[in-house]
C-alpha positions in Angstrom: 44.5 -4.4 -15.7 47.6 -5.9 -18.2 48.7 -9.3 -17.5 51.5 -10.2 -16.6 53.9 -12.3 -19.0 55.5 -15.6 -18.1 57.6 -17.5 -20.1 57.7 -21.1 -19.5 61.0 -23.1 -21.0 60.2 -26.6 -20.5 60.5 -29.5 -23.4 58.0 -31.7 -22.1 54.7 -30.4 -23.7 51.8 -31.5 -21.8 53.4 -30.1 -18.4 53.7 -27.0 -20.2 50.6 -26.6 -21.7 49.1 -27.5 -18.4 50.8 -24.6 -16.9 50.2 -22.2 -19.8 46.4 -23.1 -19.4 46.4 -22.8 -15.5 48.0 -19.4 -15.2 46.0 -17.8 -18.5 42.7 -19.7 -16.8 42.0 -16.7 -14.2 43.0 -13.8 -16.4 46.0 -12.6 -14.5 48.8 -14.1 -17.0 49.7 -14.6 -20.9 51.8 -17.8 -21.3 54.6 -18.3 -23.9 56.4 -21.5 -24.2 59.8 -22.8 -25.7 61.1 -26.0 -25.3 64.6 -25.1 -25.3 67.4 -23.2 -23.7 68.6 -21.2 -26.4 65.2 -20.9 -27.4 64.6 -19.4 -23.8 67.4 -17.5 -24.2 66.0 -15.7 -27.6 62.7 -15.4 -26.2 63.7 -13.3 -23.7 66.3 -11.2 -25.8 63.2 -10.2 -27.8 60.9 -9.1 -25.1 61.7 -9.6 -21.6 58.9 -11.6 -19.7 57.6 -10.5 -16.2 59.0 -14.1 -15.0 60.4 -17.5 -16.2 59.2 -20.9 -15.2 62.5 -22.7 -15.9 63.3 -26.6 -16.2 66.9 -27.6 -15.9 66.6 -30.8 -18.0 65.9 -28.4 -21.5 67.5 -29.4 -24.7 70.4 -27.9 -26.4 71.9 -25.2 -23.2 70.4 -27.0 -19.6 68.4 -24.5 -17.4 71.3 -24.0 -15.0 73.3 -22.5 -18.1 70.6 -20.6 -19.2 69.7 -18.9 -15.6 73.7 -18.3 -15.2 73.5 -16.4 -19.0 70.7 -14.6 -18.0 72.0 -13.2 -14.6 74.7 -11.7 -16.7 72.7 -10.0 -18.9 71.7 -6.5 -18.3 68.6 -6.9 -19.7 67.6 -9.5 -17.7 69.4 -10.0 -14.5 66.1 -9.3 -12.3 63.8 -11.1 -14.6 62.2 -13.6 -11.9 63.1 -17.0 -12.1 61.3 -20.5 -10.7 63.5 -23.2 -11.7 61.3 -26.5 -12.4 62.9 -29.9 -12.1 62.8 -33.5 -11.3 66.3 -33.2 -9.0 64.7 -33.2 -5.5 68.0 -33.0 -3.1 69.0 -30.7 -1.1 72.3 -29.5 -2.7 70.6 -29.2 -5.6 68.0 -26.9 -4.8 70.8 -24.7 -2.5 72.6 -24.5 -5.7 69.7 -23.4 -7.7 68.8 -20.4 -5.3 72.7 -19.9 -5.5 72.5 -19.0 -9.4 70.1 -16.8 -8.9 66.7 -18.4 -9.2 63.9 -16.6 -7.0 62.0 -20.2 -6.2 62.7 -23.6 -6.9 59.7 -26.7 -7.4 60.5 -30.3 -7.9 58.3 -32.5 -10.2 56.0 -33.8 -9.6 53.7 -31.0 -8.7 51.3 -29.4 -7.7 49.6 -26.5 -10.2 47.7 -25.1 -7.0 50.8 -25.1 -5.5 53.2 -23.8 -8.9 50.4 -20.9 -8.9 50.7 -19.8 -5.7 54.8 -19.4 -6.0 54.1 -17.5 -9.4 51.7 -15.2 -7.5 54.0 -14.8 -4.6 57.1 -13.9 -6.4 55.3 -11.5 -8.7 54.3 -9.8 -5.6 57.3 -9.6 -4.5 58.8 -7.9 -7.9 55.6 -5.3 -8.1 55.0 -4.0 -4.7 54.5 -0.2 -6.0 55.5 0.8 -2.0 58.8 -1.2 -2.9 59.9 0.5 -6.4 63.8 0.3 -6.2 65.7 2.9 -5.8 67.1 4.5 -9.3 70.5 5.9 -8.3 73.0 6.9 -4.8 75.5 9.1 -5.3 77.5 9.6 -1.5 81.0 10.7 -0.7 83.0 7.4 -1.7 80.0 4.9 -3.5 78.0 6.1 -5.9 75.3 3.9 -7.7 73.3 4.0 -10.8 70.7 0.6 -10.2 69.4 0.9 -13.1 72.2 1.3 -15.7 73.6 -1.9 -12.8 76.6 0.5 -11.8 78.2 0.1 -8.9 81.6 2.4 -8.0 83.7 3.5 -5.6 85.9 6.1 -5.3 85.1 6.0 -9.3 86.4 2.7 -9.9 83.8 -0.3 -10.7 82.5 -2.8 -8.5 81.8 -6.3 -9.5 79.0 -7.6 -8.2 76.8 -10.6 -7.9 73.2 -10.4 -8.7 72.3 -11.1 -4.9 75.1 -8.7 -3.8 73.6 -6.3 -5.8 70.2 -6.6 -5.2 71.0 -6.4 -1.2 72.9 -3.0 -1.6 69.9 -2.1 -3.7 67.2 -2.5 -0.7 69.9 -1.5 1.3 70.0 1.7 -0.3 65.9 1.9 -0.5 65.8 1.8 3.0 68.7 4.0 3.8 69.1 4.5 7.6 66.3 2.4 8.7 66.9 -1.2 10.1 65.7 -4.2 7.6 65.4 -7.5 9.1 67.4 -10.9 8.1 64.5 -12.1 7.3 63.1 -8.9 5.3 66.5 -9.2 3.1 66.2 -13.0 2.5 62.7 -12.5 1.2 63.0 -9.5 -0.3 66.4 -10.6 -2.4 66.3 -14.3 -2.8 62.4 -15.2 -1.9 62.0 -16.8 1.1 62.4 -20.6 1.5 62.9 -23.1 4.4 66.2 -25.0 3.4 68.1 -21.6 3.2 69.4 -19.8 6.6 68.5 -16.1 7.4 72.2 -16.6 8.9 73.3 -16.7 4.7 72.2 -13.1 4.5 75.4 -12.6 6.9 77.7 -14.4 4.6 76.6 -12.0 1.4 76.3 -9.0 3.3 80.1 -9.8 4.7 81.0 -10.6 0.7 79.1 -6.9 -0.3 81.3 -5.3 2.3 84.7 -6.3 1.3 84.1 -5.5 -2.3 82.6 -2.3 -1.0 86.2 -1.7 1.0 85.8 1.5 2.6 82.3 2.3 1.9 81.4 -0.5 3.1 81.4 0.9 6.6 77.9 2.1 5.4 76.4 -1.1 5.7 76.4 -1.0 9.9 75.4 -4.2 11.5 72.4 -3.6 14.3 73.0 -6.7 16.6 70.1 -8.6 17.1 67.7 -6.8 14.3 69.5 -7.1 11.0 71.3 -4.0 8.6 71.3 -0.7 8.1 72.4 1.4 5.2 73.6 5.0 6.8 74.0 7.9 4.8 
């Protein structure tokens, strides 16, 4: 079975080499570390990793700048991302989630616990009953998902990672109802400071950049979304 690749970006050795040895320990994962951002950065230019363990405080470009660069980047906007740091408020781990980042664990910690995240949100990102849909093509939207093309009425959409990736599922699941809660794990990885109710706010956001067919995305009260075709 191949293992899957995790990059870990952090500048304080012996934390990383104690992850490194703790994921590599029961076979499932390689480990490669840097101890900088633009070093992250580079690392994952020349071969994407399966998932980044990423500390804010890094040298040179901070982990908040490098998970902002690398949700821009075609080539690694659904790279998944646990952001690592010593910050432990609330607002800070809101804005965290906000960038992007698919889990978020404050120093100090627990490897059991760091692990079990990394196991999680790899499941998450693999589930071969859950492979994303390539492409939609309908009357108004048309989508290629993996060229990360969104139009309508053959102009271009602009869209945000999460926006994207909720029209994605969306689109997966095309006229069947997902949950709230479904799209909030499924999108962002579940976690206890963030409201299903924020799924609203995006979906709302996806809609009005969606204009017209955005009236695809129906609303089933009480249950969560559908995508009709």
């Amino acid at each position: 079975m191949a293992r899957h690749r995790v990059l870990i970006a952090e500048d304080e050795g012996d934390i990383a080499g104690l992850i490194k040895h703790t994921l590599e320990r029961g076979g499932e994962a390689e480990a490669e570390i840097v101890s900088s951002g633009d070093a992250a950065l580079k690392a994952v230019a020349a071969r994407p990793p399966d998932l980044i363990i990423l500390d804010l405080n890094l040298p040179v470009l901070s982990g908040t700048e490098v998970c902002r660069i690398l949700r821009s980047r075609v080539d690694a906007q659904h790279v998944p991302i646990i952001m690592l740091t010593a910050k432990t408020g609330e607002q800070d781990r809101v804005n965290g989630l906000e960038l992007g980042a698919d889990d978020y664990v404050t120093k100090p910690f627990s490897l059991r616990e760091l692990t079990a995240r990394v196991r999680a949100v790899l499941r998450r990102t693999t589930k071969p009953q859950e492979r994303p849909a390539m492409a939609y093509n309908g009357t108004q939207l048309s989508a290629d998902f993996d060229a990360v093309s969104v139009a309508v009425e053959g102009q271009q959409v602009r869209l945000t990672r999460r926006e994207f990736e909720l029209l994605r599922y969306l689109v997966q699941n095309k006229n069947r109802v997902v949950s709230r809660d479904r799209l909030l794990e499924r999108v962002r990885g579940y976690d206890r400071l963030v409201e299903t109710r924020s799924v609203d706010v995006h979906v709302g956001r996806l809609r009005g950049k969606l204009g017209e067919a955005g009236r695809q995305i129906e609303t089933v009260v009480g249950l969560g979304y559908r995508f009709i075709d």
